[in-house]
C-alpha positions in Angstrom: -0.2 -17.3 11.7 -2.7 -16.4 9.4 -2.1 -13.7 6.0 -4.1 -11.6 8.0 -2.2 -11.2 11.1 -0.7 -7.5 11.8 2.8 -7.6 13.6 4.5 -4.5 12.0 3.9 -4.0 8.4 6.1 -1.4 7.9 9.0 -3.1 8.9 12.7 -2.2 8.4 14.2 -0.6 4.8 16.3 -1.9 2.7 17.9 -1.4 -0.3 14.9 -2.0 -2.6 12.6 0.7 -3.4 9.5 1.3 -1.6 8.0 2.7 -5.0 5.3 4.4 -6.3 3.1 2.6 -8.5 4.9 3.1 -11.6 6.7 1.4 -14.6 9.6 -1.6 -14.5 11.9 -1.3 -12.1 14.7 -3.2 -14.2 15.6 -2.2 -17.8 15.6 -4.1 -20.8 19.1 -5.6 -20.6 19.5 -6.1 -16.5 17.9 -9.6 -16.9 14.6 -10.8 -14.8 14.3 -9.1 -10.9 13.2 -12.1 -8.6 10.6 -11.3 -6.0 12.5 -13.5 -3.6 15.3 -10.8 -3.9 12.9 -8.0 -2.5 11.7 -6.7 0.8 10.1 -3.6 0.5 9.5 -0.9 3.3 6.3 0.1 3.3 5.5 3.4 5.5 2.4 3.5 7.4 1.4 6.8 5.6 1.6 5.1 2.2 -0.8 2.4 3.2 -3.1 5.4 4.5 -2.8 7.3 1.0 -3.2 3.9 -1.0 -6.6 3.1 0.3 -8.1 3.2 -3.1 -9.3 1.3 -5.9 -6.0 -0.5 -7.6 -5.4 -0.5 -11.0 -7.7 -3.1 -12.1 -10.6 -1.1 -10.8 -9.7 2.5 -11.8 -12.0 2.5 -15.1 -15.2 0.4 -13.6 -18.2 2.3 -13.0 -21.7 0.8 -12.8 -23.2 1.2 -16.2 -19.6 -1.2 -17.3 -20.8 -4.1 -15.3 -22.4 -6.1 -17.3 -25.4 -8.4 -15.6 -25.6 -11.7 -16.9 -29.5 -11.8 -17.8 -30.1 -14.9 -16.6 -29.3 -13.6 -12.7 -31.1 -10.6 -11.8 -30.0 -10.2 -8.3 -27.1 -8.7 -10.3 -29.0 -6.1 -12.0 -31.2 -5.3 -8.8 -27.6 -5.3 -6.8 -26.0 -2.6 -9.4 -29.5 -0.3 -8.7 -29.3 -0.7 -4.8 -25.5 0.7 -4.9 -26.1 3.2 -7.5 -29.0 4.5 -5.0 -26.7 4.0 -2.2 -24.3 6.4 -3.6 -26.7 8.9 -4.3 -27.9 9.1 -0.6 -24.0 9.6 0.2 -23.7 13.2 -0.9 -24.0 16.7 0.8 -21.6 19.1 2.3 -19.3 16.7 2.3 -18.9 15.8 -0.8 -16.5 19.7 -1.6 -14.9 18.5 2.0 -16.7 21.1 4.0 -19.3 20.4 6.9 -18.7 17.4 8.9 -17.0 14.4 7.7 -19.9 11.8 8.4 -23.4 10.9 7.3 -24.3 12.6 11.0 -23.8 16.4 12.1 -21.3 16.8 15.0 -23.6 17.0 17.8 -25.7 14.5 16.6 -24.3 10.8 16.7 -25.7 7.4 14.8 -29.2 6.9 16.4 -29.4 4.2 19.0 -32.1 2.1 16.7 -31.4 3.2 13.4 -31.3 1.2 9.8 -28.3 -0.7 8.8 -26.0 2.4 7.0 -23.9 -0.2 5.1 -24.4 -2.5 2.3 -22.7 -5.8 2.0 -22.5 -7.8 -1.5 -22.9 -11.5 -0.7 -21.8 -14.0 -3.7 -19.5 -16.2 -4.7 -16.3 -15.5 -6.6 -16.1 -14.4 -10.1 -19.7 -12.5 -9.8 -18.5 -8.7 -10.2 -18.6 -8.0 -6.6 -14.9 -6.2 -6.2 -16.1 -4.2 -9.9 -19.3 -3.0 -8.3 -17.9 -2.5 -4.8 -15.5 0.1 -7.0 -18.0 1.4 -8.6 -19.5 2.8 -5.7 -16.6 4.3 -4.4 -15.6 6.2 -7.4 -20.1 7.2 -7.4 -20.3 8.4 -4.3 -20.1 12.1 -4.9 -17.0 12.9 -2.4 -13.4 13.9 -3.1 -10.9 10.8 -2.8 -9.6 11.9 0.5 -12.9 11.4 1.9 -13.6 7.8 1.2 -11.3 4.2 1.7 -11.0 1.5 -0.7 -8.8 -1.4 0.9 -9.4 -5.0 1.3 -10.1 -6.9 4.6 -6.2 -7.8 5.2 -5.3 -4.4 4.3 -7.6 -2.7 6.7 -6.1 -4.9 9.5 -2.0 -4.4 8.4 -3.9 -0.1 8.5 -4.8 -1.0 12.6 -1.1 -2.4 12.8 0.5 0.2 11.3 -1.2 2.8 12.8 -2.7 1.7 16.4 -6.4 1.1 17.0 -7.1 4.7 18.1 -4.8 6.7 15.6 -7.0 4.3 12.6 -10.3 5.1 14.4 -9.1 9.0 14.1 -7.9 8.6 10.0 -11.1 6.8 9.0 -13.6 8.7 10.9 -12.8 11.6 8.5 -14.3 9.5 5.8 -17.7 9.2 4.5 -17.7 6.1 2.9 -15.1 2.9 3.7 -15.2 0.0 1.3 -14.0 -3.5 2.5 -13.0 -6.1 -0.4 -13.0 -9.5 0.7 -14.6 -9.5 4.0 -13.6 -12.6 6.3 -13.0 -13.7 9.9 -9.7 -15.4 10.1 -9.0 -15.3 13.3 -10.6 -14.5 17.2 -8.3 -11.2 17.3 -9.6 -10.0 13.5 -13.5 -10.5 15.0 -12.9 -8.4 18.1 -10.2 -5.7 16.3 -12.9 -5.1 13.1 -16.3 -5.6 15.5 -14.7 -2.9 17.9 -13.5 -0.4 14.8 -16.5 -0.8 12.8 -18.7 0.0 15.1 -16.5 3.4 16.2 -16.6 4.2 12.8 -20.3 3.8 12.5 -20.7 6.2 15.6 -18.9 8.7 14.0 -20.9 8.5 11.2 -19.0 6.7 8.0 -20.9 4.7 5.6 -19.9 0.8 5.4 -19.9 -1.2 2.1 -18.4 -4.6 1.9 -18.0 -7.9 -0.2 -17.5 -11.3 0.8 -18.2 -14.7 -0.1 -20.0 -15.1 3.2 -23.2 -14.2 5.1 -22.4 -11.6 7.3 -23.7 -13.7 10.5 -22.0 -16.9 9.5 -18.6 -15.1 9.2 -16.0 -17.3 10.8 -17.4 -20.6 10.5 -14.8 -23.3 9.5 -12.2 -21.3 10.9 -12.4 -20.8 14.4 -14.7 -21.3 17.4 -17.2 -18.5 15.9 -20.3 -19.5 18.5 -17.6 -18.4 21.2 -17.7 -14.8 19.3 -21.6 -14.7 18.2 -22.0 -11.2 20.1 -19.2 -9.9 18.0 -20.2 -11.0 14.5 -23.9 -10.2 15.5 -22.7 -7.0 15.9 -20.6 -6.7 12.4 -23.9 -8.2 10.9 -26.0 -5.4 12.6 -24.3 -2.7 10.7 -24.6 -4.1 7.1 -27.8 -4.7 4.7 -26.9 -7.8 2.5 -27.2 -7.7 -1.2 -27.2 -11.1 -2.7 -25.7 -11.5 -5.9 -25.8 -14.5 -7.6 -23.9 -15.8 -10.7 -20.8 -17.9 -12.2 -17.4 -16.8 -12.0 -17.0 -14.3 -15.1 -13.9 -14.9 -15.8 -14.7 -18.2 -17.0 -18.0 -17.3 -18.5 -17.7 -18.3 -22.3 -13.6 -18.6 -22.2 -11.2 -21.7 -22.8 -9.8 -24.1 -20.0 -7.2 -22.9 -18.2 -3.9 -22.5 -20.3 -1.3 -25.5 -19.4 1.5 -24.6 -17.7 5.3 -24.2 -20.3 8.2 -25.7 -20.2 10.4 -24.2 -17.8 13.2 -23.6 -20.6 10.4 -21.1 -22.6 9.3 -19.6 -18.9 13.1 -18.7 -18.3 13.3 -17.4 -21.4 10.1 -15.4 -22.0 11.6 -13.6 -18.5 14.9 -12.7 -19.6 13.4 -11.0 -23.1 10.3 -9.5 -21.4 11.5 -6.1 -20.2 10.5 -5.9 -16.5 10.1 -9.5 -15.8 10.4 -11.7 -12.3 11.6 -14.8 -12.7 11.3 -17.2 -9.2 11.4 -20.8 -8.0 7.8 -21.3 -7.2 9.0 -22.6 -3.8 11.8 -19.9 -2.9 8.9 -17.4 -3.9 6.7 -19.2 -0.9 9.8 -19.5 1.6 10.3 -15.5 0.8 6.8 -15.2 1.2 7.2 -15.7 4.7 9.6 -13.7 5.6 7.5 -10.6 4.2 4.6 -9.4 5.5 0.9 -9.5 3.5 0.6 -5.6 3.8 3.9 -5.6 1.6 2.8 -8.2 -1.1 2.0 -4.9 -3.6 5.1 -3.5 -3.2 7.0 -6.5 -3.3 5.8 -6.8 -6.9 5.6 -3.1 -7.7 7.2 -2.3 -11.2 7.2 -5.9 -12.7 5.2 -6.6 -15.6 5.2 -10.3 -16.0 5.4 -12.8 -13.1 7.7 -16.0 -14.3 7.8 -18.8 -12.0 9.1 -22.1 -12.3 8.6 -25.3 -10.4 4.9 -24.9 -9.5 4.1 -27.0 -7.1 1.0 -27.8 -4.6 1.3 -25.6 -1.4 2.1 -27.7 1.3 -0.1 -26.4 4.5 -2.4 -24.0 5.2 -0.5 -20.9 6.6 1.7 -21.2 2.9 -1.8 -20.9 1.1 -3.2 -18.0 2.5 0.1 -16.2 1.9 -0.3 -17.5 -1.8 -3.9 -15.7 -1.4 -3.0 -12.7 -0.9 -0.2 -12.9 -3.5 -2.5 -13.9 -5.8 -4.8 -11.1 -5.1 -2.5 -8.6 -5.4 -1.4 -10.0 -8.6 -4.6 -9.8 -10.1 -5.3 -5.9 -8.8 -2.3 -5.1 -10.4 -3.2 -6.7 -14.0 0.3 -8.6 -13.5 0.6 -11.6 -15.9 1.6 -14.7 -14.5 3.7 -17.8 -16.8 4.5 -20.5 -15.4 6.1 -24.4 -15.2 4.9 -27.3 -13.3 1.9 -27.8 -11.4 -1.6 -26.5 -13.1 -2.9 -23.9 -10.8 -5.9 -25.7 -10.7 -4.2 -28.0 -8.4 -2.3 -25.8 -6.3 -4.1 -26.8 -3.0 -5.1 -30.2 -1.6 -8.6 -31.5 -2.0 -8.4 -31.5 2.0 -7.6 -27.4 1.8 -10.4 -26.9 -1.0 -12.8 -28.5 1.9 -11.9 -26.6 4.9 -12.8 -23.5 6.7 -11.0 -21.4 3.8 -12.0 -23.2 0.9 -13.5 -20.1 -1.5 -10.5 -17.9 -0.7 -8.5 -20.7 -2.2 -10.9 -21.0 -5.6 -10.7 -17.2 -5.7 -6.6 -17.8 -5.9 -7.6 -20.3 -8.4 -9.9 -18.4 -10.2 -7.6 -15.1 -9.8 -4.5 -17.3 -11.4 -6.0 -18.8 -13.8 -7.3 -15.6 -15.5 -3.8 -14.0 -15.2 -2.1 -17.4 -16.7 -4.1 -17.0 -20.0 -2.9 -12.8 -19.8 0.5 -14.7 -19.7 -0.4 -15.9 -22.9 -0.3 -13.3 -25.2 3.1 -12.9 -23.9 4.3 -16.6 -25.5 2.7 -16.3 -28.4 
């Protein structure tokens, strides 16, 4: 099963909280929480209500994105959006008047020009800061746009059922899609058939992905057997190239090495809302929770203490790692850690394959919160 497959995210309860995003869960003399001890409930509402920018992404705008002078598709990118945006006001904006970019009587034309924009690049290159950006620009009150990534918007369809999702978002006027990819045969149909509803009813479409819009899928399934489906996805989007190396390398140190286990314990028992996990318990656990509940599982904890780092052993253990790490790194959630350099966390064979630059994103992602693990240990 891939991380992005949608059999009931909600779930059941349980004793731990669902939360709110909020401060430590644990106090400073209850000792580390372990992630492997949690499994949230996560109501289908909540996912609805948290379809905004996380915490990483609250303060970015466009004019603090920095360009890197030497690639001007990312200057040229941050003008497209920032006109984008400006076309996306109106009525709409004070939530009166239709909900859409069309009046009610008037639907989408049958011919018209792509009413989406989709940020092609690899990772590292801003696009999740500028994909923000546009959703906080776009002059409309936060009830009337979506912010969510790809898996999210699929747990949303699982949650809620295809129509009831068709109904919530086609209130909006803008929905933005972080990480846009084709896992599976069911994601290509599910997203072809509710992006294009939405684009009848008249919501904008903006996107990032490290992938072409008409090459989505490759590596990962028979994608020529779906070509009418991902011609269609592509149909809706105008693609924005941005070029670039991964910032969050640009001009920084190698990667931190990994601590002893002995200082990793004990950073998490004197750091006041702390996790402390067995790398591989944490992946075993990770499996019995589903992706759509990887935010709340780490809701409250402000460092991320694992020991026994090891390389993932298949594929359907690294995705789930993907998400985990993605979630991690919306959140701002330092990560320390014993054994294995994240660096090597997946198999040459892995960094090869179909899903190969979602696992140097989870590379890239980890890394950058192992050196905010740092400052912790010093």
């Amino acid at each position: 099963m891939s991380a992005s497959t949608t059999p009931d995210p909600a779930g059941g309860p349980s004793g731990e909280p669902t939360g709110q995003r909020g401060g430590p869960i644990s106090g400073p003399d209850a000792g580390p929480t372990a992630l492997c001890s949690r499994e949230p409930y996560v109501p289908a509402e909540r996912l609805v209500a948290e379809l905004v920018p996380p915490p990483r992404f609250d303060t970015v705008r466009f004019d603090n994105y920095i360009p890197d002078p030497n690639q001007p598709s990312q200057r040229s990118a941050v003008k497209a959006l920032d006109e984008f945006a400006s076309g996306l006001g109106g009525a709409h904006a004070t939530g009166e008047g239709r909900r859409g970019l069309w009046p009610r009587r008037q639907r989408r034309p049958s011919t018209p020009e792509p009413r989406g924009v989709y940020l092609d690049g690899g990772y590292g290159v801003g696009k999740t800061h500028l994909l923000a950006s546009l959703w906080h620009a776009v002059p409309a009150a936060p009830e009337f746009k979506a912010f969510g990534t790809f898996v999210e918007l699929t747990n949303l369809v699982g949650a809620l059922g295809f129509q009831q999702t068709v109904r919530t978002l086609s209130e909006h006027r803008l929905l933005c899609i972080d990480e846009f990819e084709l896992d599976d045969p069911g994601d290509t149909v599910l997203v072809s058939s509710l992006l294009s509803r939405l684009v009848t009813e008249g919501v904008a479409l903006a996107a990032t992905s490290n992938t072409l819009p008409g090459k989505l899928g490759e590596g990962r399934f028979a994608a020529a057997d779906f070509l009418r489906e991902i011609q269609g996805l592509a149909a809706h989007f105008r693609p924005l190239r941005i070029d670039g190396e991964d910032y969050r390398h640009r001009g920084l140190p190698a990667p931190p090495a990994p601590h002893e286990e002995e200082a990793v314990t004990r950073l998490a028992h004197h750091h006041p809302g702390a996790s402390l996990d067995d790398f591989g318990g944490l992946l075993d656990h990770l499996a019995r929770v589903h992706p759509s509940r990887y935010g709340a599982l780490c809701e409250g904890v402000t460092a991320v203490c694992l020991t026994g780092v090891r390389a993932v052993p298949d594929q359907t253990t690294a995705l789930r790692l993907v998400v985990l790490a993605d979630r991690l790194y919306d959140r701002e959630i330092p990560v320390v850690a014993a054994g294995t350099p994240f660096d090597r966390l997946f198999s040459e064979e892995m960094l090869a394959g179909g899903y190969r630059k979602k696992y140097f994103r989870a590379i890239s992602r980890l890394t950058s919160l192992a050196r905010d693990g740092e400052r912790l240990t010093a």
